[in-house]
C-alpha positions in Angstrom: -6.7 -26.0 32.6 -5.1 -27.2 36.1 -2.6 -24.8 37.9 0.0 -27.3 37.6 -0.3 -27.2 33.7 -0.5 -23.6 33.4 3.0 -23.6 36.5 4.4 -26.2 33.7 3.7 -24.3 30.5 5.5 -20.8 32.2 8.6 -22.7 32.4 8.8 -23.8 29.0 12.1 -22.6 27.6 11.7 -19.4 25.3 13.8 -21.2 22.7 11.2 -24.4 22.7 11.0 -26.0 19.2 7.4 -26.7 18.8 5.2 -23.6 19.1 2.5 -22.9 21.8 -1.0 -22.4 20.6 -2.4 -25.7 19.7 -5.9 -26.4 21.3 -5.7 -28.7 24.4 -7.8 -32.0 24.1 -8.2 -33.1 28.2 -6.4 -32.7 30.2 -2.1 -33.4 30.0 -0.4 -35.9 31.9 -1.1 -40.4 32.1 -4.7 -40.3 32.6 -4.2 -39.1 36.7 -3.4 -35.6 35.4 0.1 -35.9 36.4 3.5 -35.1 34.5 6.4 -36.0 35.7 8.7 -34.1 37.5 11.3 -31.8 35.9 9.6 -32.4 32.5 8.6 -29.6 30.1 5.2 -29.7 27.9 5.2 -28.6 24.6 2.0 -27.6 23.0 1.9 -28.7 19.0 -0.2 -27.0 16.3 -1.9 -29.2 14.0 -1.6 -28.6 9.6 -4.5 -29.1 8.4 -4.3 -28.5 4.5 -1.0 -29.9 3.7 -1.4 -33.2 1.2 0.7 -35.9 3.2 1.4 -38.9 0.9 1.0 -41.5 3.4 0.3 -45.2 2.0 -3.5 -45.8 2.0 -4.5 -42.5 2.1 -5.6 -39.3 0.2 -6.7 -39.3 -3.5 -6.3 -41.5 -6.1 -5.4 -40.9 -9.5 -7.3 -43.4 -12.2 -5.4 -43.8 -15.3 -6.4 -45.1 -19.0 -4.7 -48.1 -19.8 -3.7 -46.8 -23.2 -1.9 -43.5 -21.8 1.7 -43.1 -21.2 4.2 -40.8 -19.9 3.3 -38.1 -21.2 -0.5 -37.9 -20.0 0.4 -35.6 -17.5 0.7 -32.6 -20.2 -1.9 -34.5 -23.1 -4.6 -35.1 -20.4 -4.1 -31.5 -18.6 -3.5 -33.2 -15.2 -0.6 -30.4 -14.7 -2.5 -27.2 -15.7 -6.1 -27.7 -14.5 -8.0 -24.6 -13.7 -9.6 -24.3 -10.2 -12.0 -21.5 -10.0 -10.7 -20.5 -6.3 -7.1 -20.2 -7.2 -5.6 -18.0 -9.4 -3.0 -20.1 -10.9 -3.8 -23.8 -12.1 -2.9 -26.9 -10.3 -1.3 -30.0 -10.8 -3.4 -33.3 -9.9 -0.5 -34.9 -8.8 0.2 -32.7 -6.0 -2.9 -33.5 -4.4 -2.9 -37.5 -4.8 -0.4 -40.1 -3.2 -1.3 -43.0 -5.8 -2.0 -43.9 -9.2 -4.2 -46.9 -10.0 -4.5 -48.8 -13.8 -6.8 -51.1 -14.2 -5.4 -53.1 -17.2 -5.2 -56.6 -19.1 -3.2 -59.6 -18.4 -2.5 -59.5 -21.9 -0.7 -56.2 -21.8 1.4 -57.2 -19.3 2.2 -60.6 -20.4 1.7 -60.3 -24.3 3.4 -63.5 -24.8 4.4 -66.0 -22.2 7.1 -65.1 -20.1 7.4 -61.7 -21.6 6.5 -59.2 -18.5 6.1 -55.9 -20.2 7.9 -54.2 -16.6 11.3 -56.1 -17.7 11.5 -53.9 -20.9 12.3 -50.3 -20.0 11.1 -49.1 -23.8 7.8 -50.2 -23.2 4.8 -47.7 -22.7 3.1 -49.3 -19.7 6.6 -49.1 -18.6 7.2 -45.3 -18.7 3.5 -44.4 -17.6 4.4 -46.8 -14.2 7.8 -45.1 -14.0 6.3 -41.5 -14.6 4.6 -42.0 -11.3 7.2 -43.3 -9.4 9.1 -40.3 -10.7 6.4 -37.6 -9.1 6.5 -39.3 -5.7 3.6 -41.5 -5.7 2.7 -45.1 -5.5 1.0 -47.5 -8.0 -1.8 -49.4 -7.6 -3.0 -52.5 -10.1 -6.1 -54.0 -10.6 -5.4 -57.1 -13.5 -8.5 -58.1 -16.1 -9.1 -61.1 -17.3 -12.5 -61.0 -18.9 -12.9 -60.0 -22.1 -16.5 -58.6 -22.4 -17.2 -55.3 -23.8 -13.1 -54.5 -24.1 -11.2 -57.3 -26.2 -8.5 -59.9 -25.5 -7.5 -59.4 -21.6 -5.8 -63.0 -21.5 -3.2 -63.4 -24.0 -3.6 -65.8 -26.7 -1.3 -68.0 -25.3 -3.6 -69.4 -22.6 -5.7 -70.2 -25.3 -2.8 -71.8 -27.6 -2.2 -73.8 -24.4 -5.9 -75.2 -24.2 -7.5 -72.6 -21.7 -11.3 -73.7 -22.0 -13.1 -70.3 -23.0 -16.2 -68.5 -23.7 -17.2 -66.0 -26.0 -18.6 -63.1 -25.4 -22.7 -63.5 -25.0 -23.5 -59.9 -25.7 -22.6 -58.7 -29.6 -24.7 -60.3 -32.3 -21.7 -60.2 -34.4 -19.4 -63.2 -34.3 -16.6 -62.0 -35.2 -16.6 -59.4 -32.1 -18.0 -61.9 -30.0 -14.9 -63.8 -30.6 -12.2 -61.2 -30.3 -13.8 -61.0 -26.9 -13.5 -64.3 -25.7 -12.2 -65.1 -22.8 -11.2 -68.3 -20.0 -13.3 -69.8 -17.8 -11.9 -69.3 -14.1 -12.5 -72.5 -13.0 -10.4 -74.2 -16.2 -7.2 -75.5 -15.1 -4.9 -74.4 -17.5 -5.9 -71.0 -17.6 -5.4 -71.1 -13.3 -2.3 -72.7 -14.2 -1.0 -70.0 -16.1 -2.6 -67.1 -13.9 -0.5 -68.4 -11.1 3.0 -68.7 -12.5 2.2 -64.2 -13.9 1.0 -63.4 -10.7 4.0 -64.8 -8.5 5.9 -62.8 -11.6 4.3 -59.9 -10.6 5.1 -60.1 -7.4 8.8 -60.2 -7.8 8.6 -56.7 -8.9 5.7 -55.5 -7.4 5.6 -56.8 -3.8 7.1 -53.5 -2.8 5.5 -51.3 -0.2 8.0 -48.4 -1.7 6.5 -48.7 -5.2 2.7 -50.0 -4.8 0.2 -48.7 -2.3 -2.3 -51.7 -2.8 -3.4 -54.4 -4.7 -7.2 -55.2 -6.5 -6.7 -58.8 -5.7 -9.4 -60.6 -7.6 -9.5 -58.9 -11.4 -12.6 -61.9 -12.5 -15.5 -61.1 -13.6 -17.1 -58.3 -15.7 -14.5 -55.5 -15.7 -12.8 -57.3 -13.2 -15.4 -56.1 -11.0 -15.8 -59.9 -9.0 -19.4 -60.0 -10.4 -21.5 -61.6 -14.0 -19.2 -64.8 -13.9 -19.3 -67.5 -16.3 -17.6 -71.0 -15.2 -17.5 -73.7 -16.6 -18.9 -75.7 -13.6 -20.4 -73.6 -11.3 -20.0 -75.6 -8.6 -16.5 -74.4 -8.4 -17.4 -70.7 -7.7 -16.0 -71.2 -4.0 -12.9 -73.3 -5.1 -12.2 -70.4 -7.3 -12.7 -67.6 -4.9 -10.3 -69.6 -2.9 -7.8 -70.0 -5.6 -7.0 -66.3 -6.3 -7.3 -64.9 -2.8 -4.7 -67.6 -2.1 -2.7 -66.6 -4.6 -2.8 -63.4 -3.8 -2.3 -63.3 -0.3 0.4 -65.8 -0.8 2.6 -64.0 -3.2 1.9 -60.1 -2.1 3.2 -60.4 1.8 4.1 -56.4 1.8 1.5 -55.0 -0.1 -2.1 -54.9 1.0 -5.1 -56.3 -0.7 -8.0 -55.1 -1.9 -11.5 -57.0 -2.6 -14.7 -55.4 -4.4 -17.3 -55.8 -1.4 -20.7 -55.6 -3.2 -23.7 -58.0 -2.7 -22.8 -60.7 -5.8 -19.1 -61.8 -5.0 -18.2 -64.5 -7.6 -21.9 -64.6 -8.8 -23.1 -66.0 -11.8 -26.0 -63.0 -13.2 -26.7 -61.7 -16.0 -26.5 -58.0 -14.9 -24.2 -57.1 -12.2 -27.2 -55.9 -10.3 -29.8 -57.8 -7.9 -30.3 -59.0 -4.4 -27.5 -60.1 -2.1 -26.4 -63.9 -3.2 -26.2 -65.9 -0.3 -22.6 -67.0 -0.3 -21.3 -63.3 -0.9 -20.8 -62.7 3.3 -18.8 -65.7 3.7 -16.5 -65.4 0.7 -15.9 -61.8 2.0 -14.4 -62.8 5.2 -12.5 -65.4 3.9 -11.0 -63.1 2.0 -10.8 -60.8 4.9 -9.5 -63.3 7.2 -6.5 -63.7 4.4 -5.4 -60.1 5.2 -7.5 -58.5 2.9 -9.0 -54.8 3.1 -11.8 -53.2 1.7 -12.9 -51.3 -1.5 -15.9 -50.5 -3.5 -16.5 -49.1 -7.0 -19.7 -47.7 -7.0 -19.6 -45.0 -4.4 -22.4 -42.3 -5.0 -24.3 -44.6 -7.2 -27.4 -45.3 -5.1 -29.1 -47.8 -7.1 -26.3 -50.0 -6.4 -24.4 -48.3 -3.4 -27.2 -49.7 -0.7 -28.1 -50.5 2.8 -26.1 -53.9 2.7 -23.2 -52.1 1.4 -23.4 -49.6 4.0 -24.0 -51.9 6.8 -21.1 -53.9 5.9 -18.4 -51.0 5.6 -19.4 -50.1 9.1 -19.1 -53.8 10.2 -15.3 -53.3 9.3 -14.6 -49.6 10.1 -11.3 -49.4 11.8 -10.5 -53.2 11.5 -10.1 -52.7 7.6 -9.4 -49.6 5.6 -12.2 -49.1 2.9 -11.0 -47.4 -0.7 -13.5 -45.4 -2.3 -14.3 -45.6 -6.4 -17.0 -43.2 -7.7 -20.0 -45.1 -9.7 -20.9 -42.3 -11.8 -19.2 -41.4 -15.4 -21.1 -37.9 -15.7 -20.2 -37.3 -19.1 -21.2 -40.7 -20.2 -23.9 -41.9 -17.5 -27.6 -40.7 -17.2 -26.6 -39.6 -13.3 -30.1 -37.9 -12.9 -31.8 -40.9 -12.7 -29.4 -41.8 -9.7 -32.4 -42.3 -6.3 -30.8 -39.5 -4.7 -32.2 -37.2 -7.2 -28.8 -35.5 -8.5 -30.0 -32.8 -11.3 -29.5 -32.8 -14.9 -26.5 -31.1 -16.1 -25.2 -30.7 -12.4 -22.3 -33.3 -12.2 -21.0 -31.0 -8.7 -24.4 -33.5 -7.4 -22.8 -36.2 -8.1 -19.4 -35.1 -6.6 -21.3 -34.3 -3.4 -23.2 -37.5 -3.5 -19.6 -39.9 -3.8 -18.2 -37.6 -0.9 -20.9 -37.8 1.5 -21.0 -41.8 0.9 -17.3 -41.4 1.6 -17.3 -39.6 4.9 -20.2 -42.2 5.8 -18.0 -45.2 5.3 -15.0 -44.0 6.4 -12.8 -44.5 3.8 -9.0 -44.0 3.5 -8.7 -43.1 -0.5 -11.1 -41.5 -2.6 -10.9 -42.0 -6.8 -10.5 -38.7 -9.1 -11.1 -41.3 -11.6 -9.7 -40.3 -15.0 -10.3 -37.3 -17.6 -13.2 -35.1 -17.2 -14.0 -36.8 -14.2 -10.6 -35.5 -12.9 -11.8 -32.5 -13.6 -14.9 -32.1 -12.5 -13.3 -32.5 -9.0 -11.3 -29.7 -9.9 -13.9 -27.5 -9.9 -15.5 -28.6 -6.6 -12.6 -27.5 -5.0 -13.6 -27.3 -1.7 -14.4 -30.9 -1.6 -11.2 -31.7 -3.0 -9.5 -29.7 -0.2 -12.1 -31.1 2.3 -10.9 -34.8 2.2 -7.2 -33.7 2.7 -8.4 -32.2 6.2 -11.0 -34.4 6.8 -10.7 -38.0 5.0 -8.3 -41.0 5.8 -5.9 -40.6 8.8 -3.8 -37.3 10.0 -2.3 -37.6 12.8 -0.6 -35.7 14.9 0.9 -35.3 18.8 -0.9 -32.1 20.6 1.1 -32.1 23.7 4.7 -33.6 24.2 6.4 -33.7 27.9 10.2 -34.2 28.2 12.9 -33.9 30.2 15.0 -31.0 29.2 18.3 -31.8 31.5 19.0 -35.0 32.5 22.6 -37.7 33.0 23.5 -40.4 30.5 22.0 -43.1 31.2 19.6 -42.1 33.3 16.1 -43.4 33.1 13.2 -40.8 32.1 9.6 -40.7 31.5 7.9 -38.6 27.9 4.2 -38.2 28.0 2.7 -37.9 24.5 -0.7 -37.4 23.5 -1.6 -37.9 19.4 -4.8 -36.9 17.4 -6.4 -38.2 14.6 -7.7 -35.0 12.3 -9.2 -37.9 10.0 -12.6 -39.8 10.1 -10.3 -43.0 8.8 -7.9 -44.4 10.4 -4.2 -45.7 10.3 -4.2 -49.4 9.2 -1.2 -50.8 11.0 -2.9 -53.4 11.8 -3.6 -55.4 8.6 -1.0 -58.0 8.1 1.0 -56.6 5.6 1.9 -54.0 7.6 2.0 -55.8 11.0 2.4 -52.7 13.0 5.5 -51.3 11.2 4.7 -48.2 12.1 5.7 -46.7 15.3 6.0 -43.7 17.6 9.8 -42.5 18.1 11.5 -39.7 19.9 15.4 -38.9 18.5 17.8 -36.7 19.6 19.0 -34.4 17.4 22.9 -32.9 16.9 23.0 -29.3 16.0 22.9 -30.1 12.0 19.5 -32.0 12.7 21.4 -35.3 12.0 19.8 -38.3 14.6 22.0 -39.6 16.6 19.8 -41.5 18.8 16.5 -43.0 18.2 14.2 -44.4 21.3 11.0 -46.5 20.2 7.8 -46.4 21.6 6.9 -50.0 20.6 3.5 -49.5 22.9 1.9 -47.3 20.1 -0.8 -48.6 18.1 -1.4 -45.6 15.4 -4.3 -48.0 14.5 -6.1 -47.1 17.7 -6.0 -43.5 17.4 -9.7 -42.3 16.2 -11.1 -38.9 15.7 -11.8 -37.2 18.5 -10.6 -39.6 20.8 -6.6 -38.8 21.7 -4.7 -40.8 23.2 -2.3 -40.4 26.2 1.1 -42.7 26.2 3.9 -42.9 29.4 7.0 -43.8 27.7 9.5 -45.0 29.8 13.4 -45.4 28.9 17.1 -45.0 29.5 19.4 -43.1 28.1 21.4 -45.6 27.4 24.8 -44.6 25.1 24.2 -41.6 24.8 26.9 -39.2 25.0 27.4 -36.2 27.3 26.9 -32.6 24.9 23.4 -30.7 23.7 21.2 -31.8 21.7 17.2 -31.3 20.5 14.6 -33.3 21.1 12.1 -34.4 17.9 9.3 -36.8 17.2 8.4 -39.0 14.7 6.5 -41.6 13.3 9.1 -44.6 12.3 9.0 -47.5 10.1 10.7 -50.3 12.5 11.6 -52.6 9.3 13.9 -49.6 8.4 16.1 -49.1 10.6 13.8 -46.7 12.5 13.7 -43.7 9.2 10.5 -41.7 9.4 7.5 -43.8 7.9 4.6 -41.8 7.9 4.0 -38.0 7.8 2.2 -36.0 10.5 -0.1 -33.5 10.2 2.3 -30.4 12.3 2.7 -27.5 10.8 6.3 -25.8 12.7 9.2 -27.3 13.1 9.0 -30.0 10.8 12.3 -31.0 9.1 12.7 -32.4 5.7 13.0 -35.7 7.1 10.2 -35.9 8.4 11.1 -35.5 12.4 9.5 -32.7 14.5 11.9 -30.9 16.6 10.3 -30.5 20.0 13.2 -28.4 22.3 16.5 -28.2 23.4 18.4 -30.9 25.7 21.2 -31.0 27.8 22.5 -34.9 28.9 25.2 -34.1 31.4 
């Protein structure tokens, strides 16, 4: 360390906020290893087990579309035994959302009758249950009927929604009760649009939903095995629901399944990449878009061209991990990677080592014993909270501890990302909401000032690579009296309130600002 650091760091005030102690990353200062003068640094040590709820990041909790409020005692997800604790766990302490993939028709069970608008409802109380715990929701809407039942409601069908049946049971009658619209029929595209700018009345709301699976056709709503009616229209129908979307869902980001047969017409699911699948991706991309998969640790499917493109978009898009794998239901041993027999903590390693490779934000518990299962591969568990999505965090702080109203000053900050993701604020939705912001403090921790730093890009700031910011101001209305310095990461679209958790471990209030030191403004 430079003399002039160590000189600085004596002075530090014995009553300094932040504690000392947290490892130095480069050298201090705006890149010429220079602070300014008068200033005092203080040195900030990292957390790095907390669970921070921040949107589009940390685990994911997949629930069964026919649970409801009560799943959190019938399903065990608050009593699950880890065998390195002593005491169980709840799961919802270490997720930040909850994401149903469910029907159209349970939703919309007749038209115009949105099951969210009646409180009684069961979908309702499960999707309030989570709101109630802290978390967000997450939707992903089926349409297709295959293999599960009626996903569009009857309705579409009364209307004249052209349909198919479903190709697979030899018995008609099942084969019927399965049916379901072609995506390219007008009526049924007629209909989808006037639910999903319904939805989006209610759930355009970064407060109550994390992300959106924007596409929902296909085989479990998976974007693959279509059927149209004319398959020329695959691309006008790609087009139609990303529109939609994107259209309706300004505040909440978007999701698309980015495997090799986007929109394809197969007969498996499974095969080489179709030629159009690239372009329809960016499109969708383009649009605002982000990234997930739902096959992660599946190998046979999971493949290069997957890989390749993840790391095409890593740190442009965040990427949302599903696991491929039902242990209890899938022959997983026959996975390429060779997971054993009877060794389902293969398969956990598999999905997390795909994970760390592609970078993603969110990994998937998925639901029941696959919940679980994770539970007893603690240390994974554990591992992506340090290690996956974003956690960030500012190292080393210099500020001014004595200086005259409105007198102009310069802080040096330098922030860390802990996580091998990264913070997406620059997807559209979010448009770079997010923000580093210094306050000053009264002494009942109440702000009474709040300075932006609107040069921040949290999107920027990659693992192992901090990054150093001069932020220059005035202390502009700000009245004579002592107060504390703190730091935080802001949401500009409200009224400047903390946003995003960091990862510090001292000194951080309830409301989510890190006191830093004392001040005097004379």
């Amino acid at each position: 360390m430079k003399s002039w650091s160590i000189a600085l760091l004596l002075f530090c005030s014995a009553n300094l906020s932040a504690c000392s102690g947290g490892d130095n990353n480069g050298d201090e200062g705006n890149g010429n290893g220079e602070l300014p003068a008068g200033n005092v640094t203080v040195k900030i040590t990292p957390d790095k087990k907390t669970v921070l709820r921040n949107p589009l990041n940390g685990w994911v909790i997949y629930m069964g579309r026919g649970w409801d409020e009560n799943f959190w005692t019938t399903e065990g997800y608050d009593n699950v035994s880890v065998p390195e604790l002593a005491e169980p766990v709840k799961v919802s302490d270490y997720a930040s959302t909850c994401y149903i993939r469910t029907s159209w028709s349970s939703l919309e069970p007749e038209e115009g009758k949105y099951i969210w608008k009646d409180p009684t409802a069961r979908l309702t109380r499960l999707l309030k249950s989570v709101l109630e715990r802290g978390m967000r929701l997450s939707f992903r809407i089926v349409v297709d009927g295959r293999d599960q039942g009626l996903n569009t409601p009857q309705y579409v069908f009364d209307a004249g929604a052209h349909w198919y049946k479903d190709p697979g049971p030899t018995n008609e009658e099942t084969a019927l009760a399965r049916k379901s619209p072609f995506p390219d029929d007008k009526v049924f595209q007629e209909k989808y649009t006037k639910f999903i700018e319904a939805l989006a009345q209610e759930f355009n709301d970064p407060d109550k939903v994390d992300f959106i699976d924007a596409y929902g056709l296909g085989k479990w709503g998976e974007a693959h095995t279509m059927i149209y009616e004319d398959h020329s229209k695959k691309k006008q129908v790609f087009e139609w629901i990303t529109d939609l979307y994107s259209r309706c869902f300004t505040k909440v980001p978007l999701v698309i399944n980015y495997h090799r047969l986007i929109g394809a017409e197969n007969t498996s699911g499974w095969g080489a990449l179709d030629p159009e699948t690239e372009g329809l991706l960016e499109s969708a991309i383009n649009k605002g878009y982000s990234l997930r998969h739902d096959a992660f640790g599946m190998n046979g499917y999971y493949q290069d061209w997957e890989k390749q493109f993840a790391a095409r978009w890593n740190y442009k898009r965040p990427i949302i991990m599903e696991g491929g794998w039902i242990v209890n239901q899938h022959r997983y041993w026959l996975d390429p990677m060779g997971y054993r027999e009877g060794h389902p903590e293969d398969v956990r390693q598999g999905e997390f080592d795909a994970s760390a490779e592609a970078r993603v934000n969110m990994m998937d518990f998925r639901a029941g014993s696959e919940t679980m299962s994770w539970f007893k591969c603690f240390g994974l568990v554990q591992r992506f909270v340090t290690e996956g999505g974003y956690r960030l965090y500012p190292d080393m702080v210099s500020l001014p501890k004595d200086v005259k109203s409105g007198e102009k000053i310069t802080i040096v900050h330098r922030w860390n990302n802990m996580g091998w993701g990264y913070c997406p604020t620059n997807i559209p939705q979010w448009n770079q909401r997010y923000k580093v912001a210094f306050a000053l403090l009264d002494d009942k921790n109440e702000v009474k000032k709040v300075f932006v730093d609107n040069q921040t890009d949290l999107s920027t700031w990659l693992k192992n690579k901090p990054t150093t910011y001069n932020f220059d101001l005035t202390l502009k209305g700000v009245s004579v009296g002592a107060y504390k310095w703190a730091v935080g990461l802001v949401d500009t679209t409200k009224d400047n309130t903390i946003g995003l958790r960091m990862a510090v471990k001292n000194n951080l209030l309830d409301s989510g600002w890190v006191k830093l030191m004392d001040i005097t403004v004379k």
